[in-house]
DRENMAR-436728 format. One record per residue (C-alpha): residue number from 1; residue in one letter; y, x, z negated. Coordinates in nm, 3 decimals. Each point is the difference from the previous one (the first is absolute). Layout:
REM residues N
NODE|k|r|v|u|w
NODE|NUM|a|Y|X|Z;
...
***
This chain:
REM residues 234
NODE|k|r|v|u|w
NODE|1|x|0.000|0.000|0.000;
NODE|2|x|0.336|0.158|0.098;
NODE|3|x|0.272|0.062|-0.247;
NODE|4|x|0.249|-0.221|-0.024;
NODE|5|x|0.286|0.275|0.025;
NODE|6|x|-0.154|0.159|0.269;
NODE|7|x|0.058|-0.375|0.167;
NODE|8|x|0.316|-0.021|-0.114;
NODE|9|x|0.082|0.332|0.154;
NODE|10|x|-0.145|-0.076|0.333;
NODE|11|x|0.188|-0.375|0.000;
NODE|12|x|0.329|0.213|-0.041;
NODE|13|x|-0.061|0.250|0.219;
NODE|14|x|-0.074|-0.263|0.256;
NODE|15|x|0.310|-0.219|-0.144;
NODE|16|x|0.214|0.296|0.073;
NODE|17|x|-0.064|0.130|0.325;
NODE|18|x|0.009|-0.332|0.162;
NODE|19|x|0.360|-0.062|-0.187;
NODE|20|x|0.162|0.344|0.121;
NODE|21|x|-0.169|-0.018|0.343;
NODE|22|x|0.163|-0.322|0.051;
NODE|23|x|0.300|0.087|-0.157;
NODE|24|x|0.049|0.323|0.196;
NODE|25|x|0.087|-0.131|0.390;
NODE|26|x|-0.021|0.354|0.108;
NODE|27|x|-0.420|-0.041|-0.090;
NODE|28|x|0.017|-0.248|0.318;
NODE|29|x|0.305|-0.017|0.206;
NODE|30|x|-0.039|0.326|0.145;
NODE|31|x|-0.344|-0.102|0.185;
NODE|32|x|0.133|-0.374|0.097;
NODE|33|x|0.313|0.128|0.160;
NODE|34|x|-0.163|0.284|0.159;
NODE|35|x|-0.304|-0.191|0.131;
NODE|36|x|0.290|-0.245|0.118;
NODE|37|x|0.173|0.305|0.205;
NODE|38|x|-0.278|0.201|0.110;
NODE|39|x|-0.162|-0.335|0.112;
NODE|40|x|-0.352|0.157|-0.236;
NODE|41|x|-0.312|-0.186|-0.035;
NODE|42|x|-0.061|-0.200|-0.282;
NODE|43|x|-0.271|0.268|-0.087;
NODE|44|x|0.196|0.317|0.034;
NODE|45|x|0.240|-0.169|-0.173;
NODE|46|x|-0.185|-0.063|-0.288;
NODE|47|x|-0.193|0.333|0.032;
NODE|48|x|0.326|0.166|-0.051;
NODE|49|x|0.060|-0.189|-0.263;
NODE|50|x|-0.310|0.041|-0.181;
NODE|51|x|0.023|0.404|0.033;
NODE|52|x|0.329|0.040|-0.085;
NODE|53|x|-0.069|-0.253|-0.323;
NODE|54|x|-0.312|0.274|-0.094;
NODE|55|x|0.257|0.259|0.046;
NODE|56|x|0.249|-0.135|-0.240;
NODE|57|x|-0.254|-0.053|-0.274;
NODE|58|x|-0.232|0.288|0.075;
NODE|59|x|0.327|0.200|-0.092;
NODE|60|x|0.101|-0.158|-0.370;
NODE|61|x|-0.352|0.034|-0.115;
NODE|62|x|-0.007|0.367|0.102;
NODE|63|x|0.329|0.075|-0.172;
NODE|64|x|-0.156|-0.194|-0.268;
NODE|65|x|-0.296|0.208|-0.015;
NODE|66|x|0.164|0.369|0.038;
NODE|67|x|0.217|-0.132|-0.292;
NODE|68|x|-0.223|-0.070|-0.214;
NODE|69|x|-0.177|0.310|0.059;
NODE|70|x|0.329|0.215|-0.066;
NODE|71|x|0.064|-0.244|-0.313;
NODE|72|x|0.295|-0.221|0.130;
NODE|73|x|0.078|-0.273|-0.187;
NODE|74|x|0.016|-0.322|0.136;
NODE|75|x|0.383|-0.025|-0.014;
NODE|76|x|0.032|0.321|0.193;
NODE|77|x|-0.207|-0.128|0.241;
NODE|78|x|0.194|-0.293|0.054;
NODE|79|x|0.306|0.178|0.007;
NODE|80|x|-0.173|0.233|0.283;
NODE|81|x|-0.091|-0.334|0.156;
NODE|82|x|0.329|-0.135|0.012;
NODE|83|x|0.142|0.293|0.187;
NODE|84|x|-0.265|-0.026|0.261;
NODE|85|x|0.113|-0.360|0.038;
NODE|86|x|0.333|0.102|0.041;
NODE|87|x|-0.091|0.250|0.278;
NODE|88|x|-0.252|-0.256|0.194;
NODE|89|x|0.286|-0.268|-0.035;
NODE|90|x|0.258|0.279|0.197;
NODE|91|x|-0.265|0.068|0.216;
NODE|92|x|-0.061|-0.348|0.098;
NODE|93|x|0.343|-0.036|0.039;
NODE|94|x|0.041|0.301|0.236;
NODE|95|x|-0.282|-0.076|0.214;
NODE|96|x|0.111|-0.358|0.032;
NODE|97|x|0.395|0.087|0.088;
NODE|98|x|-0.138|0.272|0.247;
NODE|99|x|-0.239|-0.228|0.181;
NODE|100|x|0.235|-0.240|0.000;
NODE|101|x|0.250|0.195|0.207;
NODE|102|x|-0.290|0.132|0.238;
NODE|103|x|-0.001|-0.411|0.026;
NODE|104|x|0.330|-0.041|0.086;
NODE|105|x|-0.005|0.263|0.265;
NODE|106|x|-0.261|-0.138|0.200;
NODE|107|x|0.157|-0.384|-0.067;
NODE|108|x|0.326|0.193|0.117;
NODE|109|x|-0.230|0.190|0.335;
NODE|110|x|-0.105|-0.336|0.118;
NODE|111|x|0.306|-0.177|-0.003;
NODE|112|x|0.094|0.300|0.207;
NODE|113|x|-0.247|-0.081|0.263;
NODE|114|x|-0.334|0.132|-0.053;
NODE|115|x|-0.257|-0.202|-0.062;
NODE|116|x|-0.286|0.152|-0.211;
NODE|117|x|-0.348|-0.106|0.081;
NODE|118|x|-0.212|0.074|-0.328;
NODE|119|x|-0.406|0.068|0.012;
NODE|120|x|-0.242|0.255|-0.175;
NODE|121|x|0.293|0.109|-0.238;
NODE|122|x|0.248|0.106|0.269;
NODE|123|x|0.328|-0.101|0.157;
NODE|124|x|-0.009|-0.027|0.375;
NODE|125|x|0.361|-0.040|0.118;
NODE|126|x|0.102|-0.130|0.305;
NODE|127|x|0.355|0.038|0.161;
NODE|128|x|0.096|-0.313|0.236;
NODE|129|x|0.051|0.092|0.344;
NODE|130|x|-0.087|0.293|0.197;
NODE|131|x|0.073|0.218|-0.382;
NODE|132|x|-0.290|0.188|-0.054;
NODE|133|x|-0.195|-0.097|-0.290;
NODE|134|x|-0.076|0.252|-0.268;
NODE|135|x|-0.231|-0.057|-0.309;
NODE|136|x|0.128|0.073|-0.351;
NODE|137|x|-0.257|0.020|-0.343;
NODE|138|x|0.099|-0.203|-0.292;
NODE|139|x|-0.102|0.067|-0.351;
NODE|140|x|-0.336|-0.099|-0.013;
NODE|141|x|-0.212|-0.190|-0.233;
NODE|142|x|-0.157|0.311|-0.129;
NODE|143|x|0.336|0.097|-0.132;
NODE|144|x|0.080|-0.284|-0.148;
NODE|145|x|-0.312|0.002|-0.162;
NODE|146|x|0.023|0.381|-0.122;
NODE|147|x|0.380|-0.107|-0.144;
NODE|148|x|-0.125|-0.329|-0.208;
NODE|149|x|-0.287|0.180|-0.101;
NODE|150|x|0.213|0.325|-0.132;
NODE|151|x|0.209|-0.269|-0.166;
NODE|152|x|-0.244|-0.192|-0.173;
NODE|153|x|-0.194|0.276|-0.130;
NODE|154|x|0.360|0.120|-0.168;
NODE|155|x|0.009|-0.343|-0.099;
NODE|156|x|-0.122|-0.060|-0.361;
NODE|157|x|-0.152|-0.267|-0.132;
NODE|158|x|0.124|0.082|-0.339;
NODE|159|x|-0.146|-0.326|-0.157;
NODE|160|x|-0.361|0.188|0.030;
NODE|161|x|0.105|0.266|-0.225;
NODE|162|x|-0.046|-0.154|-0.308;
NODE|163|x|-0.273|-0.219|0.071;
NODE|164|x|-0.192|0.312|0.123;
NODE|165|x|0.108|0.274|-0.252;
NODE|166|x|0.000|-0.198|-0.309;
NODE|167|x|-0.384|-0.063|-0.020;
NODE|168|x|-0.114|0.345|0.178;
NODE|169|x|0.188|0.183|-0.272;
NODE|170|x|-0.178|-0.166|-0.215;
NODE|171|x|-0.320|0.106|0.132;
NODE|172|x|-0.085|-0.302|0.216;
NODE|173|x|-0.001|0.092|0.293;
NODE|174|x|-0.268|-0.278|0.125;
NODE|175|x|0.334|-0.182|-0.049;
NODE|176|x|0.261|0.136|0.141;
NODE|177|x|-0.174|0.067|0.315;
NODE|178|x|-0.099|-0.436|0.005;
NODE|179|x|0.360|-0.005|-0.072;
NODE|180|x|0.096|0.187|0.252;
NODE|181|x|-0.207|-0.169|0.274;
NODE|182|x|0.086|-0.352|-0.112;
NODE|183|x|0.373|0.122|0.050;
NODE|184|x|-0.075|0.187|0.341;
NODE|185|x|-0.206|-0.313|0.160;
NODE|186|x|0.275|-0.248|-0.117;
NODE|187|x|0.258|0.196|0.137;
NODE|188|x|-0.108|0.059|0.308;
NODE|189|x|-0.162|-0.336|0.051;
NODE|190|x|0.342|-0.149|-0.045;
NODE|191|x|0.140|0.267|0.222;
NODE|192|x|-0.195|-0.147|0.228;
NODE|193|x|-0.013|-0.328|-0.068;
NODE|194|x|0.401|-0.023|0.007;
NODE|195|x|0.017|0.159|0.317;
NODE|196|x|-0.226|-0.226|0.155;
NODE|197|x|0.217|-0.293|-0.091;
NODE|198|x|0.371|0.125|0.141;
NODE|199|x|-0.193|0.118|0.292;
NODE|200|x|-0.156|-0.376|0.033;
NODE|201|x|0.311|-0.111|-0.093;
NODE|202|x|0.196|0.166|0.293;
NODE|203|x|-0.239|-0.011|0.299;
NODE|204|x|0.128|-0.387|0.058;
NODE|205|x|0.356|0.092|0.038;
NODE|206|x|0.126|0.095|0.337;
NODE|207|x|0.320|0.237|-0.030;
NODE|208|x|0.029|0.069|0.357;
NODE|209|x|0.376|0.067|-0.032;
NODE|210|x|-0.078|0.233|-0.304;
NODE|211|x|-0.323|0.159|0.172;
NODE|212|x|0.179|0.337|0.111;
NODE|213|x|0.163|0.024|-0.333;
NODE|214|x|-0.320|-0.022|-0.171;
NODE|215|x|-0.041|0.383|-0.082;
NODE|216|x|0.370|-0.004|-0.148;
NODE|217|x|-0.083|-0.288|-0.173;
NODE|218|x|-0.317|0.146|-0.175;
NODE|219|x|0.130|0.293|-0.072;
NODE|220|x|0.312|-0.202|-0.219;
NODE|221|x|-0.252|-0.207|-0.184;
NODE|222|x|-0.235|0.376|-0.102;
NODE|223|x|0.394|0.150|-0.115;
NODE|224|x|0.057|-0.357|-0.181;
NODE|225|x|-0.337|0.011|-0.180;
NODE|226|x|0.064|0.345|-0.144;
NODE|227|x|0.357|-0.061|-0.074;
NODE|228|x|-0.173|-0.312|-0.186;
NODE|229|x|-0.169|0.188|-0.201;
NODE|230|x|0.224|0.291|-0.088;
NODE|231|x|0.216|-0.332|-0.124;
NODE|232|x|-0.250|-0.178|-0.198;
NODE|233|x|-0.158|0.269|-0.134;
NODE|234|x|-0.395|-0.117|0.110;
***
């Protein structure tokens, strides 16, 4: 018969991560507006998601780990923690204003007259008229990818900390390690889960007039996530 803390420990550690997943836009709106953009299968999409959400947890419980091994306390964990957050947050941010200027460039390039023709993760552009036609790369979806995935694995999940350090200091490790995976499925299950929905949600609107400012428009809502949570402090 289990424990009843031990159930009371999982039941939070599941209460938790669903609460700051869903809390924290920037664990979902990334992926919707960039499956939006990129025009990504439900599957990568969610793919993406998924790795990127093993990333971000992967990375607390290893900083919880080494600091327990070099006798951190909890609070200095946390405080370590919150200055990854702070960095990820920027980070987001960054990516998100630099993307979306590479978005309003090529909103700005087809105004102009060339008219891009996207397959296999390239830009095919086509001058009118007798203008020869020229082809031009875009940032794939390998680097996007490689830049959510840097930025969720400096992304803490500082809520784990204490839910995973308490009871292995303690010498339960059988614990913290359910703990930990309770935390980690949740988590990435909403992740998931919430992406899912805002890219269900979208696919039955038809922004034609927006559809070449779609990139720019992505690349505001990544900036406005992390500026989100630099604000609110998630």
């Amino acid at each position: 018969m289990m424990d009843g803390a031990f159930l009371s420990l999982l039941g939070a550690a599941a209460g938790v991560a669903l609460i700051h997943t869903l809390l924290g836009p920037d664990h979902y709106l990334p992926f919707v507006m960039l499956a939006r953009a990129r025009r990504w299968s439900p599957v990568r999409a969610l793919s993406i998601t998924a790795l990127c959400g093993v990333g971000h947890v992967s990375s607390s419980l290893l900083v919880g780990g080494v600091g327990l091994l070099v006798g951190l306390a909890v609070g200095n964990l946390e405080q370590l923690e919150r200055g990854r957050g702070g960095l990820a947050a920027w980070a987001l941010v960054a990516f998100g204003l630099a993307y979306a200027v590479w978005g309003v460039r090529k909103a700005v390039r087809r105004v102009g007259g060339l008219e891009p023709h996207e397959h296999q993760g390239h830009v095919h552009l086509h001058a009118r008229g007798d203008r020869p036609h020229r082809h031009a790369s875009r940032p794939g979806g390998g680097v996007s990818f490689w830049s959510l995935f840097v930025i969720f694995v400096l992304g803490p999940c500082e809520p784990l900390i204490p839910l995973f350090v308490l009871p292995a200091s303690r010498g339960r490790w059988d614990w913290a390690l359910a703990a930990a995976v309770v935390f980690g499925l949740v988590t990435v299950s909403t992740m998931v889960g919430a992406t899912w929905l805002g890219i269900v949600g979208l696919r039955p609107l038809r922004w034609s007039w927006l559809e070449r400012w779609s990139h720019a428009l992505a690349g505001g809502v990544i900036a406005a996530s992390g500026l989100t949570i630099l604000v609110m402090g998630l």
